[in-house]
N, C-alpha and C positions, 0 to 999 in steps of 0.2 A: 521192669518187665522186658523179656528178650523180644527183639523184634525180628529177630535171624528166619520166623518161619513165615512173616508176612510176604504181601505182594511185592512182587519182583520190581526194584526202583524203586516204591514208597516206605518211607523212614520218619518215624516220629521224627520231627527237631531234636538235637543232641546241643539243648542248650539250660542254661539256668532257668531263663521264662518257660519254658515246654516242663522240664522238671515241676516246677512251682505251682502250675496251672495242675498237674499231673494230679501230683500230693495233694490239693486244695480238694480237685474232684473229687478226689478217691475217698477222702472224711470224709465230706458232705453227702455223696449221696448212698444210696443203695449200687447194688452190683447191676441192675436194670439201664438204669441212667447211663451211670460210669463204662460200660462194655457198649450200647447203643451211640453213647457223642463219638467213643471210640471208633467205631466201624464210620460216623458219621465222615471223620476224617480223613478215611482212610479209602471209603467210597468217593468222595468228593475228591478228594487227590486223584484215584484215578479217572473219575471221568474228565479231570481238569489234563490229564494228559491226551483220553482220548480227544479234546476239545482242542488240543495245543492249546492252551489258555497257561501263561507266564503269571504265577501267583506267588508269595510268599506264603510257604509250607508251616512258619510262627505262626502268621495270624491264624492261616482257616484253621492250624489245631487249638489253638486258641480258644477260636470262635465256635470250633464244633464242639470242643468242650464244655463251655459254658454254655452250652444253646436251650439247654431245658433244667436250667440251677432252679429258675422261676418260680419250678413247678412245684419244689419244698414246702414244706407247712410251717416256714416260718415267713412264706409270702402269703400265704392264703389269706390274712387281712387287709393286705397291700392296698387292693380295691384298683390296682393294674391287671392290665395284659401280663401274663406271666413271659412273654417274651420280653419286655421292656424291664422287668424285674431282671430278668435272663440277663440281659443287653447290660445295665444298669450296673449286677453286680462285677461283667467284665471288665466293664471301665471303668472301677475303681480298683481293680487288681492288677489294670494298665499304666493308670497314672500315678497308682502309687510305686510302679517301677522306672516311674520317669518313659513310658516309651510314648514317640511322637504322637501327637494329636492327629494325625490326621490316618497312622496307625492306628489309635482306638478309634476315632469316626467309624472307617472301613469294618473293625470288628462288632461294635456297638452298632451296624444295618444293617450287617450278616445276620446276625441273631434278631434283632428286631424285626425282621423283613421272615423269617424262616418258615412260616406259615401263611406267606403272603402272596399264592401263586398268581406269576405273570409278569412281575415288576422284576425279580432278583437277575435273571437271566441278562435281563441287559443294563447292570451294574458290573462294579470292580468284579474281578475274578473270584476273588475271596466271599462275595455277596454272594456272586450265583453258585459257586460250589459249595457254600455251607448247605444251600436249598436242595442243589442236586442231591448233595449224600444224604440229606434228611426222606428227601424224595426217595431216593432210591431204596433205602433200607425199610422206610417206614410203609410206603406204597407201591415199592417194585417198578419204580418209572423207569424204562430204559436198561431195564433186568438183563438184558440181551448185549447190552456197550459194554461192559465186564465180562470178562473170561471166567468159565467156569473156575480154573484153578486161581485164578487171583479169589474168586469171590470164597473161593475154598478156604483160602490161607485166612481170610479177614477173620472166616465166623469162627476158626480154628481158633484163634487167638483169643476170641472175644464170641463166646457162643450166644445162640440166643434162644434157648428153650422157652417154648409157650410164648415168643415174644408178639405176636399180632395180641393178645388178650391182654399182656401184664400190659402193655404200653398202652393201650386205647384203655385201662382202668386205672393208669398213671395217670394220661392225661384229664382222665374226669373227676379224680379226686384234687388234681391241682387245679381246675374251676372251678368246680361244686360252689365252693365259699363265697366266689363273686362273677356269678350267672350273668352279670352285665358285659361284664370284660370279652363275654363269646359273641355280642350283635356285630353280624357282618361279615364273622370269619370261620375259619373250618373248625372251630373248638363246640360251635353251635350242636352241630352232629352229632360229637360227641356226647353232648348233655343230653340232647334229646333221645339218647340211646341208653342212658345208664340211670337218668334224672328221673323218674314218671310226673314228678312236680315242676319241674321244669317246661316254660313258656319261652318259644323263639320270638325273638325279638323282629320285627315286621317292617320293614322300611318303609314300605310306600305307605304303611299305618301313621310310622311318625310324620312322614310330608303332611299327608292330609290333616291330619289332627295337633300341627304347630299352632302358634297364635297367629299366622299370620291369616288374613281374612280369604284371602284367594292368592 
């Protein structure tokens, strides 16, 4: 896929791993996912400029590629977080190409961390930028730190028609199955928007009502 009409300075990886990771996404998911981790990278790369933030452009495409694998129906039995599925399938696509450990740590907390707001920002670069571009695309955070025409070229590439609906009924069909995996996180909302049989999970419910006496 040409990248000649993206944002100015940002460039897929021109390497075997970036290829690899490319090809894998592209079978596995729908055109939803695959065009969404897309821009994911390609948002986070720029605000990792506008941030001056020094990252490795492998990992976050990496990482923003695989950042919502998870959510496939061949996890839906998992009885995980689809982000640790997410996280999970990266790092075996990592190590089974030999690359460092401490390269997949970084990519396996980006994706695990991605629906985690408050913590990623002040991790490696690669953490907080997967979160920005998930942020930015998915919720419009800092819609403003992007230039019109960069933001132009992104969705040029990689469009996103109807995408506030198909993605908020992506991510509810990849909970649906295990409604526990959402106590505590923004997947909750989701359910309770799409779910009508769906029960939020209550925190100060379970304190009170542990075994313990007081």
């Amino acid at each position: 896929m040409s990248e000649r009409h993206g944002p100015e300075g940002v460039r897929v990886p021109d390497s075997r791993l970036a290829a690899e990771a490319t090809d894998l996404v592209r079978d596995t998911t729908g055109d939803l996912i695959f065009h969404h981790s897309r821009r994911v990278f390609f948002f986070g790369a720029l605000q990792g400029r506008n941030r001056d933030l020094s990252f490795d452009p492998e990992l976050l495409y990496v990482a923003a590629l695989f950042h919502d694998l998870g959510l496939g129906e061949e996890f839906h039995d998992s009885g995980r977080r689809f982000e640790v599925d997410s996280a999970d399938e990266a790092r075996r696509f990592l190590q089974a190409r030999q690359v460092p450990e401490d390269s997949v740590r970084r990519v396996w907390t980006a994706i695990a961390l991605h629906t985690t707001p408050g913590i990623p920002a002040f991790m490696e670069p690669e953490v907080a930028l997967v979160s920005a571009g998930v942020e930015y695309d998915v919720l419009g955070i800092g819609f403003e730190d992007i230039g019109e025409e960069d933001r132009a070229a992104v969705v040029a590439m990689h469009p996103r028609p109807g995408f506030k609906q198909r993605i908020l009924r992506a991510f509810a069909d990849g909970v649906e199955p295990k409604p526990e995996t959402t106590f505590g996180n923004v997947k909750a909302d989701v359910l309770a928007h799409y779910d009508p049989d769906f029960r939020r999970g209550d925190f100060v419910r379970t304190v009170l009502d542990s075994p313990w006496p007081e």
